[in-house]
N, C-alpha and C positions, 0 to 999 in steps of 0.2 A: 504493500500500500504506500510506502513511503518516497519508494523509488516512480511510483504512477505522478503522485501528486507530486514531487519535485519535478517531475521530466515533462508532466503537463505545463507547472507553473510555468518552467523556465522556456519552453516554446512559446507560451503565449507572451513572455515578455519580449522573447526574439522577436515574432511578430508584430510584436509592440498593441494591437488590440484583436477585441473579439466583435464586430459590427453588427452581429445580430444581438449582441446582451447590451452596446454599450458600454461595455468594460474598455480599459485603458492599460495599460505598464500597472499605474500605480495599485488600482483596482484587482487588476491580476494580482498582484503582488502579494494583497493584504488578504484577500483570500483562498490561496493557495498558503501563505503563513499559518490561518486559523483553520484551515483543513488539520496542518499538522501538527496545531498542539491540539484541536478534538480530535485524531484519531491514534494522540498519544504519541506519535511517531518524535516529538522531542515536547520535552517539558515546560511549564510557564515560566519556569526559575531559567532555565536552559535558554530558553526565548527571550527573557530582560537580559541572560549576560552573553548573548549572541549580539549586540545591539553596539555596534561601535560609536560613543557619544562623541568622539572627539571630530569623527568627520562628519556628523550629523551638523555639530559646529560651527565649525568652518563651510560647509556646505550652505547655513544659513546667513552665515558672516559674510560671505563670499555676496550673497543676495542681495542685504541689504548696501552692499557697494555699487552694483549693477542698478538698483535701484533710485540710489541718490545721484548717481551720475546721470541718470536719461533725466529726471526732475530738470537739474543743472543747467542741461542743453547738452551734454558733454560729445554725445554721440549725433545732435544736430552740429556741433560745429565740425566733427569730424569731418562730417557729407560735407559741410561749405568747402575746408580746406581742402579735402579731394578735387574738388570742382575746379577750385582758384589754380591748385598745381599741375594739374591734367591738360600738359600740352601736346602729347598725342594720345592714342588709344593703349599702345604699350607701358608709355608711362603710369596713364593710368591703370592696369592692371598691377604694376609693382608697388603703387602707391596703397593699393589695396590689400595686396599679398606682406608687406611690411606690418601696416596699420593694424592687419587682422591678427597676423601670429604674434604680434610684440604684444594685442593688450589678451589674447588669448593666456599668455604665458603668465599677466596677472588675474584675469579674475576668469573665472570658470568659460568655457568656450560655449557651453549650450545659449545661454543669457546674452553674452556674446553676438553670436552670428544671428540671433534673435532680434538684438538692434541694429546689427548692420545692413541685412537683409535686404530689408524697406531701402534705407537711405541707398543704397549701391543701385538697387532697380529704379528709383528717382533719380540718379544722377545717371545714370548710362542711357536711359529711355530719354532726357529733357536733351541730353548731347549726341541726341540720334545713333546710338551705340546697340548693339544686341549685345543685352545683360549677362547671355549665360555663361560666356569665358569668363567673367568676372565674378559669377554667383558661385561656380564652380572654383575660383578663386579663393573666394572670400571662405567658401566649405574646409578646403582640404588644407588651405593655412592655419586656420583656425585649428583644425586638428592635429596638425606638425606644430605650434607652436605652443600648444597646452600641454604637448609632453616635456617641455623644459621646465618646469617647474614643479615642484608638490602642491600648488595651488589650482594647477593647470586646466585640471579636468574633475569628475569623481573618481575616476579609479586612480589617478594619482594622491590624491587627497586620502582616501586608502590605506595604498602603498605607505605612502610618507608618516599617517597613523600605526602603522602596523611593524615599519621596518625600523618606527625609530630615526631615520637619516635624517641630517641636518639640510635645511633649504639648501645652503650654498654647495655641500656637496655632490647634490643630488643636479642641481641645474649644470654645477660644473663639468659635468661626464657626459649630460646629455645637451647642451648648446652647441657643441661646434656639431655634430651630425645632423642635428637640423637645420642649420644655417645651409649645409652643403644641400640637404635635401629642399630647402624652397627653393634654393635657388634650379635646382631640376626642375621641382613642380612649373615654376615662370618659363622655364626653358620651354617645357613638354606641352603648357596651353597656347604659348605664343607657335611652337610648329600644326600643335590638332587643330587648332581654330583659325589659320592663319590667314586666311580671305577675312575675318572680323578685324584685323592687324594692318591688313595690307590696303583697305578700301582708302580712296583717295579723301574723305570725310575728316575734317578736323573737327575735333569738340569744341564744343561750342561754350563759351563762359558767360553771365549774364549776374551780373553784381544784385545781390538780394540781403536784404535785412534778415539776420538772425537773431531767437529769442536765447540770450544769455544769462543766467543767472550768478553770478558772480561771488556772492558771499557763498552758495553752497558748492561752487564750482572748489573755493577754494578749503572750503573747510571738507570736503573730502581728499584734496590733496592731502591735507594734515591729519585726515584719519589716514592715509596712505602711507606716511611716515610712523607714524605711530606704529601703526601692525609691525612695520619695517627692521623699527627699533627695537620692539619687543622679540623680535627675529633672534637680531645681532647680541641682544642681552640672553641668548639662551632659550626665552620660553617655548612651548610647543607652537606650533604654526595654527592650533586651534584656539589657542586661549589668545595668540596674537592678533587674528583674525578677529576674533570677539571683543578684543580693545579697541578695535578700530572703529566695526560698528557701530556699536556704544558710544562711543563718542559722537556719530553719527545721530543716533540718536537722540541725544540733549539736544533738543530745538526747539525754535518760538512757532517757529513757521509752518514748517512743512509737517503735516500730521501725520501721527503714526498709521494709521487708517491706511492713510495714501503709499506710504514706504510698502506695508505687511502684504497689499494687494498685488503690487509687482514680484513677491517671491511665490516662486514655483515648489506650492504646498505638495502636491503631485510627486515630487522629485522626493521632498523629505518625507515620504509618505512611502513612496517605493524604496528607499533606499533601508529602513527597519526593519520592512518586509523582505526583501532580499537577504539582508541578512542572518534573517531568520529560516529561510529558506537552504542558504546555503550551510549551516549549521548543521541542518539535516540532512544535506545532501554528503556531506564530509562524511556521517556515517553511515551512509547507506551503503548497502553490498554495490551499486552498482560504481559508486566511486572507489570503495576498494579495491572490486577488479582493475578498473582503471589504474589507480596505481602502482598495481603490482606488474601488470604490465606495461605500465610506460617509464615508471620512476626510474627505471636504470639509465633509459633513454637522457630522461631530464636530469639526471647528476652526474652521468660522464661527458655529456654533451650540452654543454649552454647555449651552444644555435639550435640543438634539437628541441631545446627547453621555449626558447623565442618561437619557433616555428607553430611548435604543438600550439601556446599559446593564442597565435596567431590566428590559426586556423578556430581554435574553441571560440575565440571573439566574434566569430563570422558567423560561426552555428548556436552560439545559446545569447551574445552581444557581451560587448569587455568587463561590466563590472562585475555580471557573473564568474566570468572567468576569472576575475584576479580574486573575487572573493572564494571561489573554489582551490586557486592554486598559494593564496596566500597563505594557505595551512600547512602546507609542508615544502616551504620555502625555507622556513630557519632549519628546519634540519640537516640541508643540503648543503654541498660545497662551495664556501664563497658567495652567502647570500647576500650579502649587498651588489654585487656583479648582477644576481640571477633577478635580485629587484630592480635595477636599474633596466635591465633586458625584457623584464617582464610591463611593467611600466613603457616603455618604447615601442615596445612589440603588439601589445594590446591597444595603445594610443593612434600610431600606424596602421595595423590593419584597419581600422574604420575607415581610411579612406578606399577602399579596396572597391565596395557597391555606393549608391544611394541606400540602401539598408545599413551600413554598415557601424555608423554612430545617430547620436540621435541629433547632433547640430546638423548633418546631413538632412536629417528629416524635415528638421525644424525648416534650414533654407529653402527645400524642394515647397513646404506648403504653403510659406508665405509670398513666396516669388508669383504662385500660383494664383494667389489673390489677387498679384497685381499685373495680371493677364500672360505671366512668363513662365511656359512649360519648362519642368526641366525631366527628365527620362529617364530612365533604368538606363537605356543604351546608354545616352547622353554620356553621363556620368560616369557609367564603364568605361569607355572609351578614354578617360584622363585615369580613373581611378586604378586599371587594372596593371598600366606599365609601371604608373606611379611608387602602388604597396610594394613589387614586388622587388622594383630599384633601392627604394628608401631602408624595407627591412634589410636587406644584403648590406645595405651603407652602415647601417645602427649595428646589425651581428659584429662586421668587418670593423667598425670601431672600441666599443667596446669586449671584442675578447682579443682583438690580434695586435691592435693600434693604439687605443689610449691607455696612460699609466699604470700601473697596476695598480687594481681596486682592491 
């Protein structure tokens, strides 16, 4: 029973919904969770210490930054300075592949590509541009550049809870292979799209008043610092995270009402419930088989370990998977190596389909909204040379090239 309802739950989260219940990720989540503490398959006590608070934390921490910055304007001035520095169509796709993985690498990518979305399909549409080399852009940056940090993503965030490693460590191993890998990604959409590149059409610029708010523009920089600090002084990146917020917080202005509404309750909803799921799944027969027969794989071989990974992310999506594989990662040879590779490996393969992460998802729907298909092909077509270059670049770095870990 317990191997049904884990291998149910975690297909429907792959699939991400169920369209004749209504159900969602989070909804799957929560009731496949409560299937298995009523059928007993793990405990109520087992289920609260299954329940990782620190990235629940940070995961909200992380929100209410996303939050206070669109208030701001932060992410409308972003779209103006796009505009203003977009003096061909190429420029502006590197304007966007920078913008995206550099603020990906601070605040969570989902929330991320969530705001940038919009703004990229208003700028590319008003400068008579076809959005989708740059929507696809805007995806697969976002997703290379939320594995440079522990703040990155959720399965970083994770990681970073679970392995113990310091921020600067952890960025330090993983920055220089993704710098090499966007610069492939710009490579690889500037040759797949290359008639969008080469049309004799210049964009167009047209001077527009933007809504700024400035006291809050800048008092999130200085919650920005804050987190920063509390980094540098040792604390956890969760409780740093939480200072920041907080700080956020104490306001005349802006109401808490308005903040709470922008965070993706959904997210911190499925992420308890996965946990809880994956708790179960660790001891179910059918992941002990699995270990038994792959674990030799995964500890004499660390690209074997990246691969396997790899591949699990595509078939159950990555936070399952690192919350499945972060159980028996301390035991193994050289687990800050295998975190780091597992963290790259899982973060990477998303760009692989339009299924493949959910910031993907998120840009495919809203693009949609604003009359702009994007495809399963579509999206294969950049995604599939892309994962398979990037992972070989990430393995080739960290096990043969950089420092010893």
């Amino acid at each position: 029973m317990t191997e049904l309802i884990v291998l149910a739950s975690l297909a429907g989260i792959a699939i991400g919904k169920i369209p004749a219940l209504r159900m969602n990720r989070a909804t799957i989540a929560v009731c496949g969770a409560t299937l298995l503490i009523l059928t007993k398959s793990i405990t109520i006590d087992e289920a609260y210490q299954a329940v990782d608070l620190n990235t629940i934390v940070l995961l909200f921490s992380m929100m209410v930054f996303n939050a206070n910055l669109r208030y701001a304007g932060f992410f409308t001035l972003a779209g103006h300075l796009l505009k203003k520095r977009a003096h061909n169509p190429a420029l502006l796709l590197l304007l966007i592949i920078l913008f995206s993985s550099f603020l990906s690498a601070l605040f969570i990518n989902d929330p991320l590509v969530m705001m940038l979305t919009p703004i990229v399909c208003d700028v590319t549409l008003s400068m008579g541009l076809n959005p989708l080399p740059y929507l696809l852009g805007i995806a697969v940056s976002a997703n290379i550049g939320s594995m440079t940090t522990i703040i990155g993503n959720p399965q970083n965030i994770l990681i970073g809870a679970s392995s113990g490693m310091s921020f600067g460590t952890f960025s330090l191993y993983l920055i220089p292979p993704a710098i090499l890998i966007l610069g492939i990604a710009y490579v690889l959409i500037l040759v797949l799209f290359r008639k969008d590149f080469t049309a004799h059409n210049q964009p167009s610029y047209r001077s527009e008043r933007i809504f700024i708010y400035k006291p809050l523009l800048i008092k999130s920089g200085i919650a920005f610092v804050i987190m920063t600090l509390c980094v540098i002084l040792g604390l956890p990146v969760s409780i740093a995270g939480l200072a920041g917020s907080a700080f956020l917080l104490i306001t005349r202005r802006i109401s808490p009402e308005r903040v709470f509404a922008d965070v993706d309750w959904s997210l911190l909803v499925l992420f308890p419930s996965l946990f809880v799921i994956t708790r179960a799944a660790a001891g179910s027969s059918v992941f002990t088989f699995f270990y038994e027969h792959m674990s030799s794989v995964m500890q004499k071989n660390p690209a074997g370990f990246g691969i396997i990974a790899a591949v699990m992310s595509q078939i159950i999506s990555n936070v399952p998977t690192v919350m499945l594989l972060r159980t028996i990662v301390p035991s193994m040879p050289n687990p800050t190596q295998l975190w780091l590779i597992l963290a790259g490996c899982t973060t990477l393969a998303g760009n692989f389909t339009l299924l493949g992460s959910v910031a993907n998802l998120i840009m495919a729907e809203l693009a949609k909204k604003r009359g702009v298909t994007v495809t399963f092909g579509n999206y294969l077509k950049l995604g599939l040379p892309l994962t398979i270059v990037s992972i070989i670049i990430l393995l080739l770095w960290l096990i043969g090239i950089a420092p010893v870990i």
